[in-house]
N, C-alpha and C positions, 0 to 999 in steps of 0.2 A: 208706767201703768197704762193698761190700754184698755179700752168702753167697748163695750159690746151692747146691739143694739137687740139682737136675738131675743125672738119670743116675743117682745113688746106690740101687745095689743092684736094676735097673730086672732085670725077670723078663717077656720078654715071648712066649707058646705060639700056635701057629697053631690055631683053631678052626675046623670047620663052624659058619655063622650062618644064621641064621633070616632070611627076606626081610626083616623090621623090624628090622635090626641097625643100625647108623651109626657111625662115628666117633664118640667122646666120649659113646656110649653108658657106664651100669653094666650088667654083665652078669651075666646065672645063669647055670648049665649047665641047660639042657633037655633033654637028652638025650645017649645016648654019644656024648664028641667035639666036642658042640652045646652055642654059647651063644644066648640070648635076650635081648632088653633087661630088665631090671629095671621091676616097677611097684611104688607105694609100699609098704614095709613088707616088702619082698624082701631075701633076705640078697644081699651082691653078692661077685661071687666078681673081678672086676677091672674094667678101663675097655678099651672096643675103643680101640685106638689107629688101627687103619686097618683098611676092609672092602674085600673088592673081591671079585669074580666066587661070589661065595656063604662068602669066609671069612673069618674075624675073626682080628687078630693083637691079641691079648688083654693087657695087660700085668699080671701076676696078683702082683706086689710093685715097691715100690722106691718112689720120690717122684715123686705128680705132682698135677697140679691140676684139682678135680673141682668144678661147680658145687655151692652151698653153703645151704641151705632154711634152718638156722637155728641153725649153729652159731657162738659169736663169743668161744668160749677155748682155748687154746691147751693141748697136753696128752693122752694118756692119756681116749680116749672110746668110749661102745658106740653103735655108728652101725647102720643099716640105708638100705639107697634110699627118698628123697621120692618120686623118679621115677626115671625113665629114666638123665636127664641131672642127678641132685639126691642129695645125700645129708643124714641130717639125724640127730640124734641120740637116742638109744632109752633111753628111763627106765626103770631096773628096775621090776619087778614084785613085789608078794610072793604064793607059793601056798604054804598051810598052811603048815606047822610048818618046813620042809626051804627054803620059800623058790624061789625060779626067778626069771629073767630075762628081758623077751620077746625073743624073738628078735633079734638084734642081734651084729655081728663089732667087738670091742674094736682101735682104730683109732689112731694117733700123729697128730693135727695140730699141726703145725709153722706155722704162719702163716694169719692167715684175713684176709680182703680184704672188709670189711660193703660197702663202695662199689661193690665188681665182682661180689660176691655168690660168691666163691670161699674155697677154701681150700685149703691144701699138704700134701697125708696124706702118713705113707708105709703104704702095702699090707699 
């Protein structure tokens, strides 16, 4: 028998997008209302699920499957975008005494795919 995680708790907001927007893009907000693609080391605020005539329908939580740069455990992780279409995972940092984290949104993956180069978050 095999779990499917599809649909669960899926969050998807209509955006204005930037002409570089696509399908299966990670997105930031760029501006009021406005997403952009994601370039490495960007925080990503979701994945465009479909553009069309200047807008992104954003899906900003829930389980889906987003190319994978170099994550291969399962689990509770702090991610940031490889790229556009890539996510990959963010090593604390330490500053002085108090400590910090580089930038990076703590992330659920549920199943990761080394063969297909994916992995199943949820948002």
């Amino acid at each position: 028998m095999e779990v499917s995680f599809q649909g669960y708790g899926e969050q998807i907001v209509t955006f204005e997008a930037t002409e570089d927007v696509k399908k299966g893009n990670l997105v930031k907000m760029s501006a009021n209302g406005q997403v952009a693609p994601c370039a490495a080391g960007d925080l990503f605020c979701g994945v465009a699920v479909g553009v069309r005539e200047g807008l992104a329908s954003v899906q900003l939580a829930g389980y889906i499957t987003v190319g994978n740069a170099d994550i291969s455990a399962v689990g509770y992780q702090k991610m940031a975008a490889a790229s556009a279409t890539q996510i990959k995972a963010v090593a604390s940092t330490s500053g002085g005494t108090s400590g910090s984290t580089a930038a990076s949104r703590e992330i659920l993956v549920l199943d990761v795919d080394t063969s297909a180069g994916t992995a199943g978050i949820l948002l």
